[in-house]
Backbone as XML, in Angstrom:
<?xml version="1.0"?>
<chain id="A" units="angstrom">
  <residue number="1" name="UNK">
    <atom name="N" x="-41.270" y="-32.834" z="-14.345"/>
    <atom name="CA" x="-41.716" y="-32.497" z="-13.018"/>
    <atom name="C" x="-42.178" y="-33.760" z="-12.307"/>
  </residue>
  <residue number="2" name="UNK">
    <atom name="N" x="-41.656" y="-34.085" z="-10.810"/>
    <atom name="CA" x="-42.300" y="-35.109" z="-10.342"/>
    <atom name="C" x="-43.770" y="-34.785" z="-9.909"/>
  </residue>
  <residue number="3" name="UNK">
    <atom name="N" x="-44.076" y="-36.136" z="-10.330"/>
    <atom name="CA" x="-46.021" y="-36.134" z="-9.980"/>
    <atom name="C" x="-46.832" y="-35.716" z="-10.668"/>
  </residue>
  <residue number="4" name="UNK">
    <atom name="N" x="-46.454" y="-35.179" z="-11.739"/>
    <atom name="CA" x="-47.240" y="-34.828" z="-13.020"/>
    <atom name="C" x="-47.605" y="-35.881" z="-13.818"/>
  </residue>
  <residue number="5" name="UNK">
    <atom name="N" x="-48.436" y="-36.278" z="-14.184"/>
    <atom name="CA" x="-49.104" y="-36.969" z="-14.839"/>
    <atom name="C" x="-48.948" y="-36.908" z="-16.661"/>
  </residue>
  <residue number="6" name="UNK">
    <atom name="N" x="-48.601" y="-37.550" z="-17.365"/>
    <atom name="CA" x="-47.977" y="-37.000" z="-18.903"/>
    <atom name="C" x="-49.553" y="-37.212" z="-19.664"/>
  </residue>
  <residue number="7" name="UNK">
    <atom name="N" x="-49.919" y="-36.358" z="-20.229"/>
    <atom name="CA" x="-50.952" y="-36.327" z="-21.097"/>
    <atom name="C" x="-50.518" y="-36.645" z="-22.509"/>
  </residue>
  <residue number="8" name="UNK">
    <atom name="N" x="-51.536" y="-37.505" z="-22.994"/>
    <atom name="CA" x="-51.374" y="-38.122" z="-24.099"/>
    <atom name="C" x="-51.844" y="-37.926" z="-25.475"/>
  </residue>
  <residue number="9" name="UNK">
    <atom name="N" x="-51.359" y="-37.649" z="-26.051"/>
    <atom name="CA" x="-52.188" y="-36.719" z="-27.623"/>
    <atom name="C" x="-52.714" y="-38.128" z="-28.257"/>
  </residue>
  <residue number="10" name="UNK">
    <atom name="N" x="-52.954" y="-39.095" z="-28.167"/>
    <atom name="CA" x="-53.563" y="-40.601" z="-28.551"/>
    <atom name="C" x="-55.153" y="-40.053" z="-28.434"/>
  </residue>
  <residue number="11" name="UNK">
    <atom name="N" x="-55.542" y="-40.658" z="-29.244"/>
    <atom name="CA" x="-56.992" y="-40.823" z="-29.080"/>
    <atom name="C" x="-57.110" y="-42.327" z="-27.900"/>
  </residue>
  <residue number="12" name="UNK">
    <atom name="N" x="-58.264" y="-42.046" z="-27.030"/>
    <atom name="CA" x="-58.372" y="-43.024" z="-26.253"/>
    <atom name="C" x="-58.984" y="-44.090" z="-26.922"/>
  </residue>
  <residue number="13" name="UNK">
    <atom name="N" x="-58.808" y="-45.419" z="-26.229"/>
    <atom name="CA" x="-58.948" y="-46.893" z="-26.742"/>
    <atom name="C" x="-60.295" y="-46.487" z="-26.816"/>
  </residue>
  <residue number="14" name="UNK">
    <atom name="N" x="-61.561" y="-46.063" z="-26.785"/>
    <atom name="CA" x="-63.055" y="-46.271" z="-27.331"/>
    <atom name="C" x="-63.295" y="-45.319" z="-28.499"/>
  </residue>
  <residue number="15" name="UNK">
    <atom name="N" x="-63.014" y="-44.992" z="-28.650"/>
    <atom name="CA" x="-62.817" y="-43.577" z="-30.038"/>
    <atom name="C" x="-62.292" y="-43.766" z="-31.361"/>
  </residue>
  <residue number="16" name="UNK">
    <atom name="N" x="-62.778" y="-43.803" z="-32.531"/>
    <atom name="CA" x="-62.577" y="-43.749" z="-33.714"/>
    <atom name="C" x="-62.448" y="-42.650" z="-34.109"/>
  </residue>
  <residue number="17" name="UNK">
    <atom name="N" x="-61.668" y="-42.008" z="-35.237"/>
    <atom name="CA" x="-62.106" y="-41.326" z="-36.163"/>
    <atom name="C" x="-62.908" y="-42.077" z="-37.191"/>
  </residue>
  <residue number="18" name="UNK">
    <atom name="N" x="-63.833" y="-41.224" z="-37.405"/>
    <atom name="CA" x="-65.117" y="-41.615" z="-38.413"/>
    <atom name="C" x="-64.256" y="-41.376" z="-39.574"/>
  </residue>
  <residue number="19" name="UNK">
    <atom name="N" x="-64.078" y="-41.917" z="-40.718"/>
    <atom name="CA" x="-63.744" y="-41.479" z="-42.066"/>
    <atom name="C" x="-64.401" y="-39.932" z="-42.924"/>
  </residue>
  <residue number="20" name="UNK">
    <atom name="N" x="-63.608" y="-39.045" z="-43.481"/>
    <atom name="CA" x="-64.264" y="-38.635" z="-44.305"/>
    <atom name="C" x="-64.027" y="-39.149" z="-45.455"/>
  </residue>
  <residue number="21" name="UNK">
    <atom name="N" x="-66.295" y="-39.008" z="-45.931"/>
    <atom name="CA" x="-66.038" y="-39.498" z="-47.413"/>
    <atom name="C" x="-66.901" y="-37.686" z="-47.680"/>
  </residue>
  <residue number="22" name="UNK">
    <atom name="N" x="-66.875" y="-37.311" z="-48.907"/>
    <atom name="CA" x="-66.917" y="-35.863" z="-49.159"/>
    <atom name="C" x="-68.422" y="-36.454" z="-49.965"/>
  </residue>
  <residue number="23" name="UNK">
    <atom name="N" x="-69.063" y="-37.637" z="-49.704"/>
    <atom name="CA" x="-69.953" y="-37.444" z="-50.330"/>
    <atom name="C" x="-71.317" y="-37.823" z="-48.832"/>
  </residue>
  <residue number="24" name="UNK">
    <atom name="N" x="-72.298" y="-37.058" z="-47.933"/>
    <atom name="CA" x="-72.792" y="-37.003" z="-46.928"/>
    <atom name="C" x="-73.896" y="-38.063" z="-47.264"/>
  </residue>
  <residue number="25" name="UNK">
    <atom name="N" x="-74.093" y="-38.657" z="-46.371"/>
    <atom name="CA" x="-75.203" y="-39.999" z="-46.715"/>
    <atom name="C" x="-74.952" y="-40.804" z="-47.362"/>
  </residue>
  <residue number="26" name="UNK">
    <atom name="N" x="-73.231" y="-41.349" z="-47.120"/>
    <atom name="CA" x="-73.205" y="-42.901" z="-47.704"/>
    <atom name="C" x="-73.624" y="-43.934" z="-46.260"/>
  </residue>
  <residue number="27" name="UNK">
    <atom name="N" x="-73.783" y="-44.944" z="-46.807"/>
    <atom name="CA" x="-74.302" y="-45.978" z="-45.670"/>
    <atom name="C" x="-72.977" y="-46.734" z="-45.133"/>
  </residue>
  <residue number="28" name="UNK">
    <atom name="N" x="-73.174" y="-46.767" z="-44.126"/>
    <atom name="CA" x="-72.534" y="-47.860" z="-42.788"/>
    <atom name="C" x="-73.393" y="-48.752" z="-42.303"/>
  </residue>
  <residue number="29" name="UNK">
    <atom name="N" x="-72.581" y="-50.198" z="-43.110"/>
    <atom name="CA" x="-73.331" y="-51.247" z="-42.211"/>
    <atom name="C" x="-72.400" y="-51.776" z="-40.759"/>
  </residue>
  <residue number="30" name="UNK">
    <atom name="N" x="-72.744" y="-51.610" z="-39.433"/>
    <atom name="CA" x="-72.062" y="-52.507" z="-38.640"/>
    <atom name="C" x="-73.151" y="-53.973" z="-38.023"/>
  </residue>
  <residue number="31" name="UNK">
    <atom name="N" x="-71.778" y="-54.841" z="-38.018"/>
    <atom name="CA" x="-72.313" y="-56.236" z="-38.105"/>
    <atom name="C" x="-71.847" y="-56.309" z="-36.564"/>
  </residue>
  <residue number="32" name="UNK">
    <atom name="N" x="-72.805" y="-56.535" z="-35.658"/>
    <atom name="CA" x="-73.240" y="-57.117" z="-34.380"/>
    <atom name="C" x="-73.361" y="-55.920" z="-33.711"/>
  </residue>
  <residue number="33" name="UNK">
    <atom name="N" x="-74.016" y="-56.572" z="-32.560"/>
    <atom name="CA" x="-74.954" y="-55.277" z="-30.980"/>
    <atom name="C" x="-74.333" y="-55.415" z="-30.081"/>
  </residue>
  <residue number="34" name="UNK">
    <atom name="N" x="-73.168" y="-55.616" z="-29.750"/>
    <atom name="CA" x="-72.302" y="-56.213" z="-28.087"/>
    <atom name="C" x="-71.862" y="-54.418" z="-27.902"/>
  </residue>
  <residue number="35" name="UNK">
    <atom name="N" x="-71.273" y="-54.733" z="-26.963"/>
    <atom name="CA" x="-70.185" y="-53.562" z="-26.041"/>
    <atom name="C" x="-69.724" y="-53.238" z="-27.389"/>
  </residue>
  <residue number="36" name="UNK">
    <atom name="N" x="-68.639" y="-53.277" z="-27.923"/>
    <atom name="CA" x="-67.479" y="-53.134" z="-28.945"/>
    <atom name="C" x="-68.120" y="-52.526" z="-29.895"/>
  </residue>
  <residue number="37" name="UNK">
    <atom name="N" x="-69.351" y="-52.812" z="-30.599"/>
    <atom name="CA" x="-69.961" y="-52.295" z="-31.666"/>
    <atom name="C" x="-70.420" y="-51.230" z="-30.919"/>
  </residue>
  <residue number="38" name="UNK">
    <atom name="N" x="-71.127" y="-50.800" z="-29.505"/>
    <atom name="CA" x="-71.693" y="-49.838" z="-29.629"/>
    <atom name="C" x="-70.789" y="-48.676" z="-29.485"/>
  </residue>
  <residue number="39" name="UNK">
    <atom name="N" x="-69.685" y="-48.925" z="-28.646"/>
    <atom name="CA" x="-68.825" y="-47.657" z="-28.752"/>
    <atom name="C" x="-68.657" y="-47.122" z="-30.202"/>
  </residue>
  <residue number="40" name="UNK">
    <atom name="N" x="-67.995" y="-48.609" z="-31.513"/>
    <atom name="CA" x="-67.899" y="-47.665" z="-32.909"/>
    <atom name="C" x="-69.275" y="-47.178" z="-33.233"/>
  </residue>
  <residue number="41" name="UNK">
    <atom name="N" x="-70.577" y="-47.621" z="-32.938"/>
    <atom name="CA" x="-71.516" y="-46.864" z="-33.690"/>
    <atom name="C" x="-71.804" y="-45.782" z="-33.106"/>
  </residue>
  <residue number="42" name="UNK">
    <atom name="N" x="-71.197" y="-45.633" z="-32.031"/>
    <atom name="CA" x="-71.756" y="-44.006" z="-30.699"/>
    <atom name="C" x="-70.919" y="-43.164" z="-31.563"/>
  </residue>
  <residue number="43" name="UNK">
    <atom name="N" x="-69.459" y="-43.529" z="-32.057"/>
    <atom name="CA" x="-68.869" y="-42.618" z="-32.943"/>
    <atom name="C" x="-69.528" y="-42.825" z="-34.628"/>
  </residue>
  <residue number="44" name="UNK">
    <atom name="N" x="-69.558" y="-43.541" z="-34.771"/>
    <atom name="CA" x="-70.436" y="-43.694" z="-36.309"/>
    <atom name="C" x="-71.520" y="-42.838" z="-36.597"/>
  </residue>
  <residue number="45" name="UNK">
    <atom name="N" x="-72.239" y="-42.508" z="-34.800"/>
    <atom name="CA" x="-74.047" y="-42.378" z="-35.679"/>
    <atom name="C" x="-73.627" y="-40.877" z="-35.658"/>
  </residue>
  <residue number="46" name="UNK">
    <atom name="N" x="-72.368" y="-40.195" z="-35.257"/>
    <atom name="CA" x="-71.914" y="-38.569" z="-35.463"/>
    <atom name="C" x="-71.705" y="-38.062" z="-36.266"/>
  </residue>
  <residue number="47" name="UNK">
    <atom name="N" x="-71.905" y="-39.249" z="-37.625"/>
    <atom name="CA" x="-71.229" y="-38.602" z="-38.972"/>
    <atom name="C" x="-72.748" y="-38.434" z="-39.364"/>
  </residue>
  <residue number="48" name="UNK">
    <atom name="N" x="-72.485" y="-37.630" z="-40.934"/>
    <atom name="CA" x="-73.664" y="-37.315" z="-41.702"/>
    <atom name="C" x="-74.289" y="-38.938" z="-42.396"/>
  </residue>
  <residue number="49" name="UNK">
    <atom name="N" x="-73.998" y="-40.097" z="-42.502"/>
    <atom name="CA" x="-73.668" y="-41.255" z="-42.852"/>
    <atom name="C" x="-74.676" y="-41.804" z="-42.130"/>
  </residue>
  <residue number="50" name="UNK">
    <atom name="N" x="-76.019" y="-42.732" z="-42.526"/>
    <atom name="CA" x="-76.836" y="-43.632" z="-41.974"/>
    <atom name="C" x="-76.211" y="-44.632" z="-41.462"/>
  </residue>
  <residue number="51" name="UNK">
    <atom name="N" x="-76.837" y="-45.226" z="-40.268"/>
    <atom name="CA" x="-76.157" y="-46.041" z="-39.524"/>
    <atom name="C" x="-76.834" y="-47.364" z="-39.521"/>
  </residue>
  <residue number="52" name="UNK">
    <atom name="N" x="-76.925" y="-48.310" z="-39.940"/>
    <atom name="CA" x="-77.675" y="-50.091" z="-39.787"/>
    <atom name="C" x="-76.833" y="-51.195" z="-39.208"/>
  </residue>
  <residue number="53" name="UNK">
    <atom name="N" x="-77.718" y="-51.241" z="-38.297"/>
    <atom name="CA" x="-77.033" y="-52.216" z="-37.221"/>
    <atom name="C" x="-77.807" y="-53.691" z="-38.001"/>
  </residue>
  <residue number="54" name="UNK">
    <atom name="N" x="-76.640" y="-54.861" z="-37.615"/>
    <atom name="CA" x="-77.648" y="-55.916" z="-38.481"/>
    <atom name="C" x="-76.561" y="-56.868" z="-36.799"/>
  </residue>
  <residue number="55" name="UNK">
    <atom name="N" x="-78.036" y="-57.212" z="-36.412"/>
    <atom name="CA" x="-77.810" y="-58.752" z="-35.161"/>
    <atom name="C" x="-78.288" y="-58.985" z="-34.785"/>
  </residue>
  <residue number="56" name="UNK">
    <atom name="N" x="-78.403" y="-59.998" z="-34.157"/>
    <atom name="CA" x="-79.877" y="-60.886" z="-33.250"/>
    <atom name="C" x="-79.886" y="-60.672" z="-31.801"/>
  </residue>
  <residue number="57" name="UNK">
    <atom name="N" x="-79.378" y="-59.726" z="-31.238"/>
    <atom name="CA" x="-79.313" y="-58.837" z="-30.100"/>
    <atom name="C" x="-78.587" y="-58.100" z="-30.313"/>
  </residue>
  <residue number="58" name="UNK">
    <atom name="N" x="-79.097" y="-57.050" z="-28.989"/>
    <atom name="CA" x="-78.285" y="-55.581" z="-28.861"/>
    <atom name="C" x="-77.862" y="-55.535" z="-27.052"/>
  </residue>
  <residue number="59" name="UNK">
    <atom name="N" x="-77.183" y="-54.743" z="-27.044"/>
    <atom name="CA" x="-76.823" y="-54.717" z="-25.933"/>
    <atom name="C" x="-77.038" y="-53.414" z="-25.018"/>
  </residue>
  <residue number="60" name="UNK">
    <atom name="N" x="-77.207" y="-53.309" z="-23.971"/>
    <atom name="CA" x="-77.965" y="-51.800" z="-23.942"/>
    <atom name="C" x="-77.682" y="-50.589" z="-24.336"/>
  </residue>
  <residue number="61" name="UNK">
    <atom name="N" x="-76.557" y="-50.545" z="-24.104"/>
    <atom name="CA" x="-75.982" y="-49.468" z="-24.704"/>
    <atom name="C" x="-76.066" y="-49.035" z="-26.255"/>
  </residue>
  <residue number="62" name="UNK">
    <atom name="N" x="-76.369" y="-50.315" z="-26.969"/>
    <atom name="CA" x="-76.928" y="-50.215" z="-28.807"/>
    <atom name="C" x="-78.716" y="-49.716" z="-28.529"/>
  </residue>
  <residue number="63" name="UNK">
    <atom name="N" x="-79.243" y="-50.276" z="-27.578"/>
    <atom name="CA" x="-80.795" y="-49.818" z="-27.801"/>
    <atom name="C" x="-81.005" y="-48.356" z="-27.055"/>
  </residue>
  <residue number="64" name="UNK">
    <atom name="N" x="-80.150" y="-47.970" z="-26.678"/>
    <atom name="CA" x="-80.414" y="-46.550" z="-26.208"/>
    <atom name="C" x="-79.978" y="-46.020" z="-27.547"/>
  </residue>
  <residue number="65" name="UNK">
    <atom name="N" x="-78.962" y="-46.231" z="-28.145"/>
    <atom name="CA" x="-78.674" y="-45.228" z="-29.352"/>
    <atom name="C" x="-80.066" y="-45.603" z="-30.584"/>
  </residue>
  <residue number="66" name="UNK">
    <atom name="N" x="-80.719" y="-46.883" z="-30.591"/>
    <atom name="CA" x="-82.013" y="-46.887" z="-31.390"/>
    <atom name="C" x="-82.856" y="-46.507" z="-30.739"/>
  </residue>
  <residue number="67" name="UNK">
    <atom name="N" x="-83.105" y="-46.407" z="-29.461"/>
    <atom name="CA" x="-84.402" y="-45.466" z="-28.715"/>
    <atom name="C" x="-83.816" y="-43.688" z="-29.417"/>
  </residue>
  <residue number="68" name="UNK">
    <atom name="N" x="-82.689" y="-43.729" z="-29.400"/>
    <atom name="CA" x="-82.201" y="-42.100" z="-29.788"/>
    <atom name="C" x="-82.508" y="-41.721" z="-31.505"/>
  </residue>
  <residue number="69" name="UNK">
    <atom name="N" x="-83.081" y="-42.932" z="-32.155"/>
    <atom name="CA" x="-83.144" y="-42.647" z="-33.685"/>
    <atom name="C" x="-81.814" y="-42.528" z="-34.391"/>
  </residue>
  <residue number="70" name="UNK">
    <atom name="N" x="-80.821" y="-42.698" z="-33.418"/>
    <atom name="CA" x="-79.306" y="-42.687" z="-34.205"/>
    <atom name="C" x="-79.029" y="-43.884" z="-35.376"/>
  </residue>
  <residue number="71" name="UNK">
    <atom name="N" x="-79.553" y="-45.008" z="-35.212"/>
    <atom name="CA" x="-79.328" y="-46.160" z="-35.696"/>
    <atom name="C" x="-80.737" y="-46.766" z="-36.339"/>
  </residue>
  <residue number="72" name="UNK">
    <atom name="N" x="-80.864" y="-47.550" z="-37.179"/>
    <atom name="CA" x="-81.757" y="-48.368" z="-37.516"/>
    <atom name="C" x="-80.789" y="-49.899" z="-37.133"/>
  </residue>
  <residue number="73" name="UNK">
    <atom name="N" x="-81.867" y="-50.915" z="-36.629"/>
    <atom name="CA" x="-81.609" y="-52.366" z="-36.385"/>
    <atom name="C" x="-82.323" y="-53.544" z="-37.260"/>
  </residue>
  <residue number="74" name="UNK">
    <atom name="N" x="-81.748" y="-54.195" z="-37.869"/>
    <atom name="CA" x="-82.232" y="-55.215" z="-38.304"/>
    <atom name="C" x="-82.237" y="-56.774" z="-37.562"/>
  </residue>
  <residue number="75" name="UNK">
    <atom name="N" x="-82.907" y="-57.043" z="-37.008"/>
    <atom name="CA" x="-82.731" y="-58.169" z="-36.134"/>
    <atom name="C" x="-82.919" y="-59.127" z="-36.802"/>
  </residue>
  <residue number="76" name="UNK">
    <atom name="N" x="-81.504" y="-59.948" z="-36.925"/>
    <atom name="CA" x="-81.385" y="-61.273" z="-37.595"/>
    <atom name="C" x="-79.567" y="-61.275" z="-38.242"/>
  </residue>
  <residue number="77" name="UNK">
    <atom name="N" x="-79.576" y="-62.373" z="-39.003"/>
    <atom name="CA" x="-77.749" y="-62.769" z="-39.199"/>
    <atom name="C" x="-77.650" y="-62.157" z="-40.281"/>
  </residue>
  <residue number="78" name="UNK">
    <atom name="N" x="-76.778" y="-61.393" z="-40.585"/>
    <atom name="CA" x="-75.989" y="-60.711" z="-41.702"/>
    <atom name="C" x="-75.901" y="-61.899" z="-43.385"/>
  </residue>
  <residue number="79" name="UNK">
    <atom name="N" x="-76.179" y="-61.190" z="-43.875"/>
    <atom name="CA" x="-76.468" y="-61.590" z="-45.653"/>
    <atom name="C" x="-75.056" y="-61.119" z="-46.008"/>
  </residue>
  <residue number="80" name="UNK">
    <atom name="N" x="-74.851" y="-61.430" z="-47.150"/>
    <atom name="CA" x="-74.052" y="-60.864" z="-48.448"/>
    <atom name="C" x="-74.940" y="-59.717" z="-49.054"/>
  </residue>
  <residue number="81" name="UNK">
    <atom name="N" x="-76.170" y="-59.850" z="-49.020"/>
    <atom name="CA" x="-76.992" y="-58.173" z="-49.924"/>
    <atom name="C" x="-77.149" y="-57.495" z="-48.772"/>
  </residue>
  <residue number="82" name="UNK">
    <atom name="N" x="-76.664" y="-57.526" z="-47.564"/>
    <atom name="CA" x="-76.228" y="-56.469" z="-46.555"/>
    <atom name="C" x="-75.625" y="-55.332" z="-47.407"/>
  </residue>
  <residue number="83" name="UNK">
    <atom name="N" x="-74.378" y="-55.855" z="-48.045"/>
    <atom name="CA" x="-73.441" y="-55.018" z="-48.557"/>
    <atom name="C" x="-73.751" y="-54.088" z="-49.585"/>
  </residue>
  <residue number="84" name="UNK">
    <atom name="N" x="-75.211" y="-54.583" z="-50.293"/>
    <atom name="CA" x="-75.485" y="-53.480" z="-51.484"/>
    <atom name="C" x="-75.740" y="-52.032" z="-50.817"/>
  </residue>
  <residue number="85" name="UNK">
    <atom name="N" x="-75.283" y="-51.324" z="-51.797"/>
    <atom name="CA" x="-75.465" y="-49.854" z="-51.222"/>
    <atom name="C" x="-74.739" y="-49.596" z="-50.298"/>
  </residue>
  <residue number="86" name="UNK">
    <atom name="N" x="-74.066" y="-49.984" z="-49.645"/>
    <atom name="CA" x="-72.793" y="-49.711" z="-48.308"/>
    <atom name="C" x="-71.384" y="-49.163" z="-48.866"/>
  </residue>
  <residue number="87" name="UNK">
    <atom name="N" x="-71.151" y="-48.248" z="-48.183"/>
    <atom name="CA" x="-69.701" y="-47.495" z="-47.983"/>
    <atom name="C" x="-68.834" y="-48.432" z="-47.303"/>
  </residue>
  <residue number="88" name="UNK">
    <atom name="N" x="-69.241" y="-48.389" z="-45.943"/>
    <atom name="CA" x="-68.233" y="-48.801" z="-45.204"/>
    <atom name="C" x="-68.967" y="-49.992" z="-43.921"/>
  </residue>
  <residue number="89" name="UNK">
    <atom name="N" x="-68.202" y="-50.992" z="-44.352"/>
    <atom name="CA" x="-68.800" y="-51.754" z="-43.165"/>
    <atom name="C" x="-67.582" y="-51.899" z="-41.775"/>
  </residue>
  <residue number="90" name="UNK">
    <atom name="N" x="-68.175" y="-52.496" z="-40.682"/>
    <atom name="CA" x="-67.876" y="-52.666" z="-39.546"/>
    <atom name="C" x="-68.108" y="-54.173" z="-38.647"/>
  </residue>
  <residue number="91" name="UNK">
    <atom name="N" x="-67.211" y="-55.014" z="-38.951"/>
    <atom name="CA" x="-67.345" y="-55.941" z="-38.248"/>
    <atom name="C" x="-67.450" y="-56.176" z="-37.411"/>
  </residue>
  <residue number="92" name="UNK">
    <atom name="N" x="-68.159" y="-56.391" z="-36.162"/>
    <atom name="CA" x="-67.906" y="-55.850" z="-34.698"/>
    <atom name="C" x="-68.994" y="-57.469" z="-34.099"/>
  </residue>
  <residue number="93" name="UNK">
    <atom name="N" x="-68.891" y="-58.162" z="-34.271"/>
    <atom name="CA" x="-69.799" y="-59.365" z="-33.792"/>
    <atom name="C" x="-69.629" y="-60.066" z="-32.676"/>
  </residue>
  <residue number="94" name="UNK">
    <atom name="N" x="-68.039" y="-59.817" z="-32.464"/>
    <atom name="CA" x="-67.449" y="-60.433" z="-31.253"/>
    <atom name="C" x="-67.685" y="-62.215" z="-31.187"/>
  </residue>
  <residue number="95" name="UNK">
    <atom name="N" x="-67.612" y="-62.545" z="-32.807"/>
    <atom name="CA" x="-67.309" y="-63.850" z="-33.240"/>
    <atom name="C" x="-66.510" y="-63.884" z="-34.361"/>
  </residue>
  <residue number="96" name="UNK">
    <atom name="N" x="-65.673" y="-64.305" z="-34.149"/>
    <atom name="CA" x="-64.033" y="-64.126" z="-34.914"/>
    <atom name="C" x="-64.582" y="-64.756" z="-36.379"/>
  </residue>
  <residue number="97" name="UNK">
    <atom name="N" x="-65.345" y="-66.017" z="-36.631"/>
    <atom name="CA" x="-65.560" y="-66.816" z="-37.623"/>
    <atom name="C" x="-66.945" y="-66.091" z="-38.459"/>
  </residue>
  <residue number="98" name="UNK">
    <atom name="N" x="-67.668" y="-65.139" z="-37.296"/>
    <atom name="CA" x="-68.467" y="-64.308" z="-38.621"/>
    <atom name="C" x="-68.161" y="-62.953" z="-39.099"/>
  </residue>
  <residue number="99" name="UNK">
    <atom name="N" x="-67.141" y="-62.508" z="-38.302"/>
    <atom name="CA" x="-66.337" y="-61.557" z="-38.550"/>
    <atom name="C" x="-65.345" y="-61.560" z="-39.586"/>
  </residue>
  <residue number="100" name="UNK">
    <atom name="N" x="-64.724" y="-62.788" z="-39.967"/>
    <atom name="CA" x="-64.177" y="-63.167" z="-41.174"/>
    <atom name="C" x="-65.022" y="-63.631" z="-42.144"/>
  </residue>
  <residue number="101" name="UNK">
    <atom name="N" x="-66.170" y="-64.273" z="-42.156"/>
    <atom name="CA" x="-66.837" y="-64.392" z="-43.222"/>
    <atom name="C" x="-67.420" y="-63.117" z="-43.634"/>
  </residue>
  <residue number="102" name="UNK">
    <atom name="N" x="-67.852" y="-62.308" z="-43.037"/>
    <atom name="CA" x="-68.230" y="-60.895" z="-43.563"/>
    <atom name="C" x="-67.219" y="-60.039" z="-44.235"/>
  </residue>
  <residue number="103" name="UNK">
    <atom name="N" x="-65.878" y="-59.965" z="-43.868"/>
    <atom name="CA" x="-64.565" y="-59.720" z="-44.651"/>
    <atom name="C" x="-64.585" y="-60.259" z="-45.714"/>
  </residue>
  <residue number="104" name="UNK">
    <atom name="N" x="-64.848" y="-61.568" z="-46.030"/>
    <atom name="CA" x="-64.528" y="-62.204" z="-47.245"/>
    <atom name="C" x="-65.846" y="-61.271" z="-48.380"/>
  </residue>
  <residue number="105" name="UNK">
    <atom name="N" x="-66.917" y="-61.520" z="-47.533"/>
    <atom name="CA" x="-67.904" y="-60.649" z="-48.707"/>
    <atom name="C" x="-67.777" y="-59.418" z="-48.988"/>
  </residue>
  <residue number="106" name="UNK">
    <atom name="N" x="-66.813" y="-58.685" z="-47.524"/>
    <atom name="CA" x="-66.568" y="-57.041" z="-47.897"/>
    <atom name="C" x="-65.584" y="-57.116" z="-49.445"/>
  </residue>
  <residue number="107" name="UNK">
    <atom name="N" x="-64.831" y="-57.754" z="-49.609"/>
    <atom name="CA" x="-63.177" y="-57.602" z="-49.809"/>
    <atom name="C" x="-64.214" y="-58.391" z="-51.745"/>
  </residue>
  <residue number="108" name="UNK">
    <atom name="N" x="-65.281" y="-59.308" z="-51.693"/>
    <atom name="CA" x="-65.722" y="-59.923" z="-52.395"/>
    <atom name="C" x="-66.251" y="-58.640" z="-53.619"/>
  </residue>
  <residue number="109" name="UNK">
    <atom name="N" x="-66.871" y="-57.535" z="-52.749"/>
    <atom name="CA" x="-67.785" y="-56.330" z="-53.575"/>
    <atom name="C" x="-66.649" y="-55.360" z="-53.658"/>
  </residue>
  <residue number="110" name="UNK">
    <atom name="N" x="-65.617" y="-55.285" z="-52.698"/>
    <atom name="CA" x="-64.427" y="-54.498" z="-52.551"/>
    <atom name="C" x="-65.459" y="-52.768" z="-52.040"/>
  </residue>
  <residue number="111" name="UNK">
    <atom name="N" x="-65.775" y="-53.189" z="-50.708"/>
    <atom name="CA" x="-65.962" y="-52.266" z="-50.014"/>
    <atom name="C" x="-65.187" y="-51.683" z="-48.864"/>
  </residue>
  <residue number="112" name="UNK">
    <atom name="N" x="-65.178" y="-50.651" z="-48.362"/>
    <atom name="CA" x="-64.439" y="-50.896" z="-46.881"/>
    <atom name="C" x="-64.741" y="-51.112" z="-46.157"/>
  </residue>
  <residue number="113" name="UNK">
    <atom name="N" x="-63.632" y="-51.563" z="-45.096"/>
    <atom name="CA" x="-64.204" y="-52.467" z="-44.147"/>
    <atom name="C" x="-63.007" y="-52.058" z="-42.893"/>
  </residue>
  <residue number="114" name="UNK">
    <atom name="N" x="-63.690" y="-52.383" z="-41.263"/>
    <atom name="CA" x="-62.951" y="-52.110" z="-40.299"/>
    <atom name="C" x="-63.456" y="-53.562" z="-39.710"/>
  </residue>
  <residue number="115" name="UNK">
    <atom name="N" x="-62.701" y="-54.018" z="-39.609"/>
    <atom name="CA" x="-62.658" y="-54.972" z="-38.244"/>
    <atom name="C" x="-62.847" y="-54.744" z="-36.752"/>
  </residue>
  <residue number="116" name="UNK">
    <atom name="N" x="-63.006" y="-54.985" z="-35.988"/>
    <atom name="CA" x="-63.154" y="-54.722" z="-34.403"/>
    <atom name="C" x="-61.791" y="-55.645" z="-33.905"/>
  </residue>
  <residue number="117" name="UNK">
    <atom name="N" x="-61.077" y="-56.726" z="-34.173"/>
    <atom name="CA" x="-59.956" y="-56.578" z="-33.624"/>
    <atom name="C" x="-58.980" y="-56.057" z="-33.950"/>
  </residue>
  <residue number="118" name="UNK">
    <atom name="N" x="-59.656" y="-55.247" z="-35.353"/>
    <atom name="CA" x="-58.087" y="-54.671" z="-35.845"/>
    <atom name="C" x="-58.041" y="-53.066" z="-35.037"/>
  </residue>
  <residue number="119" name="UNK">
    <atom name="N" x="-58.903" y="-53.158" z="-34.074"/>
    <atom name="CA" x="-58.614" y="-51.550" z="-33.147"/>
    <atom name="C" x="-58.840" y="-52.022" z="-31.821"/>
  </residue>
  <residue number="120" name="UNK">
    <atom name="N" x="-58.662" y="-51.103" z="-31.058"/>
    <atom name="CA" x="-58.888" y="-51.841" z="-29.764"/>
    <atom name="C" x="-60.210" y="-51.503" z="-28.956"/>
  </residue>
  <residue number="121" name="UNK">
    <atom name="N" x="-60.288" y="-52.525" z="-28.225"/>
    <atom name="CA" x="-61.730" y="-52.449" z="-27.954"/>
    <atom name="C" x="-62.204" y="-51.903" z="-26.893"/>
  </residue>
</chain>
């Protein structure tokens, strides 16, 4: 039909599916507070799954979801014992070079891991 508009069965570019893991209250660490992280943690903090933000700022849209109790924040640079106890981490720093060093420690404990350029932002 002309002028119809085609609707798209895609999930839109800010939207994740959250993983199921069948076990409720494993931990998610995401690494940085910018734009990009807060959209995955707005979908993150929906699962049954604790949410820890670890960065040395947030961006507003991250401190409304910790004014909301959705998230806990750790303010300061991401460790390697970040990773103890973590399911699934989230690179989201919007610095390519600590975003790969945090890969190397995911891939190091062999946890999972999502990147932020590997989806779109």
């Amino acid at each position: 039909m002309v002028g119809m508009a085609q609707v798209s069965q895609r999930p839109a570019p800010d939207t994740i599916r959250v993983l199921d893991c069948p076990l409720p209250g494993r931990h998610v660490l995401v690494v940085g507070g910018g734009p990009v992280a807060a959209r995955r943690v707005d979908a993150l903090a929906t699962s049954p799954h604790p949410v820890t933000v670890v960065a040395t700022h947030l961006c507003d849209d991250m401190f409304d979801l910790l004014a909301e109790r959705r998230i806990t924040w750790e303010n300061r640079a991401p460790r390697p014992s970040d990773l103890d106890g973590v399911w699934l981490v989230h690179a989201a720093s919007g610095d390519a070079a600590l975003d790969a060093l945090v890969g190397r420690w995911v891939e190091a404990v062999r946890r999972a891991k999502v990147s932020a350029e590997s989806l779109p932002s």
